[in-house]
C-alpha positions in Angstrom: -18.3 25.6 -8.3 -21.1 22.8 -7.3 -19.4 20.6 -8.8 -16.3 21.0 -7.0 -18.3 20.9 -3.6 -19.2 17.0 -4.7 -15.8 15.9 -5.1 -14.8 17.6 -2.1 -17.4 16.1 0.4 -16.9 12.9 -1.6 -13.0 13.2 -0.7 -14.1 13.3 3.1 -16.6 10.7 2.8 -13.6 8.4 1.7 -11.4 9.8 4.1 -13.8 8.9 6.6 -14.5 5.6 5.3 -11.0 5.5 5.3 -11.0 5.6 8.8 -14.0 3.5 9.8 -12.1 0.7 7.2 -8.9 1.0 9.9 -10.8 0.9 13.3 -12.5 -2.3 11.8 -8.8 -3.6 10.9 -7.8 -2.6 14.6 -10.8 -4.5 16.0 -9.9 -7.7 13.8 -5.8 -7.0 15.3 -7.0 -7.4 18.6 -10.0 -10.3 18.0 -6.9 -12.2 16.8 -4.3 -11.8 19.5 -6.9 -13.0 22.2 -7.7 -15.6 20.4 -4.2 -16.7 20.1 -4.1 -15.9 23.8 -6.6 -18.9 24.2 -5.5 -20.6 22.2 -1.9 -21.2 24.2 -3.8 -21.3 27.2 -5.2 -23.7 25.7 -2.5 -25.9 24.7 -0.8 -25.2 28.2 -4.2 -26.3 30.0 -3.6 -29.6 27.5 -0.1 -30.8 28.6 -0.9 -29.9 32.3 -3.8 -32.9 31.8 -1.6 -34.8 29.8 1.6 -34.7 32.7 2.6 -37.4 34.8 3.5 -35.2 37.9 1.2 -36.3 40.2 0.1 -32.7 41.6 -1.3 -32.4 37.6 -3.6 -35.0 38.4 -5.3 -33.9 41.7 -6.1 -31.2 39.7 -7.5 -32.6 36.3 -11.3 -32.3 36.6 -10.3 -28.8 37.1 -7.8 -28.3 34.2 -10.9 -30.0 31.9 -13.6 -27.3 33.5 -10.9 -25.0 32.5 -10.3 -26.5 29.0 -14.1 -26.4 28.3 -14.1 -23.2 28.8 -11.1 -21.9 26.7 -13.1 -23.7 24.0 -16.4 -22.0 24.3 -14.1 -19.0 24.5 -12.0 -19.6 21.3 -15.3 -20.6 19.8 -17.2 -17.3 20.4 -13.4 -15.4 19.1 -13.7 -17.6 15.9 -17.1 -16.1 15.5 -16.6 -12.7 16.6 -13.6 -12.7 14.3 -15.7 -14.2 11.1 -18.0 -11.3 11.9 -15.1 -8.6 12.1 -13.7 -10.0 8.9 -16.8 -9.7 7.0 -17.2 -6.2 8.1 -13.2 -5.5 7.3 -14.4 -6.3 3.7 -17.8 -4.6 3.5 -16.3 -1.6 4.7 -13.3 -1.7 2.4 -16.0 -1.7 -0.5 -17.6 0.7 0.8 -14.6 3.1 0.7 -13.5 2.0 -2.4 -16.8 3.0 -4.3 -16.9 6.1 -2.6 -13.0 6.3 -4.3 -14.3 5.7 -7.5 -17.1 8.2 -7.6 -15.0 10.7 -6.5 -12.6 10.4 -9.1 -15.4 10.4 -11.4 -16.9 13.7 -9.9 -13.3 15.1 -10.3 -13.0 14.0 -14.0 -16.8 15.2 -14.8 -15.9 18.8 -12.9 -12.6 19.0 -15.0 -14.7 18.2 -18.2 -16.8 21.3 -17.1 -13.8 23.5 -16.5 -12.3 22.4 -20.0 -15.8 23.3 -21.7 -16.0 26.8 -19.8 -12.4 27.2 -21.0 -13.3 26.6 -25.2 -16.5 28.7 -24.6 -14.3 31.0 -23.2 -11.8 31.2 -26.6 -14.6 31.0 -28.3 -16.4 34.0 -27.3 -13.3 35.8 -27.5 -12.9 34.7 -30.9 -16.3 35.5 -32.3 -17.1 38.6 -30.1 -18.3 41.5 -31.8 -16.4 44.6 -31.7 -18.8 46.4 -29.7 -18.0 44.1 -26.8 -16.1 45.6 -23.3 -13.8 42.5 -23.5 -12.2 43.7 -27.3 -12.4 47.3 -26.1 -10.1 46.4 -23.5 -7.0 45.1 -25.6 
């Protein structure tokens, strides 16, 4: 049965794994839609500098401040998002190990079922007759 108890708490280890594997996904989801939020911002900032209206270009030492810093800001996403992806991966391995030895604790506590089982037939086979478990029949 303590055998059993590994495969079982390795089963919620990956389920857990599982989990911390999706929240990392989630954070990635989001790292990437802000960063696509700057990134038309952005381009929006761009063709306000690059207008001929002439209210665009009271205003175009401001639209560069503001361009400067969407590109800090895209540049600290880009990093954030390196970062997330990194973890997204080492976290996936994570869970998949944790996969593999629990199939392997459930193969090795099958093994030890099957064993138990052929002792089992075995004993029966080979018992002597003085034994409770013939007397029975």
């Amino acid at each position: 049965m303590a055998g059993n108890a590994k495969s079982d708490k390795l089963k919620r280890l990956v389920a857990v794994q599982r989990h911390v594997e999706r929240m990392a996904e989630s954070d990635l989801a989001a790292t990437t839609r802000q960063r696509d939020e700057v990134s038309v911002s952005m381009d929006n900032v761009m063709l306000a500098i690059g207008s001929l209206d002439p209210v665009h270009r009271l205003f175009a030492q401001g639209y560069a401040d503001r361009f400067n810093r969407l590109s800090n800001a895209d540049l600290q996403l880009a990093n954030l998002q390196k970062m997330q992806e990194m973890k997204l991966l080492r976290e996936g391995a994570k869970a998949d190990r944790l996969e593999d030895s629990m199939k392997d604790a459930r193969a090795h506590e099958q093994r030890e079922r099957d064993d138990e089982a052929v002792l089992d037939v075995v004993d029966m086979r080979y018992a002597t007759p003085a034994s409770s478990k013939l007397q029975e029949r």
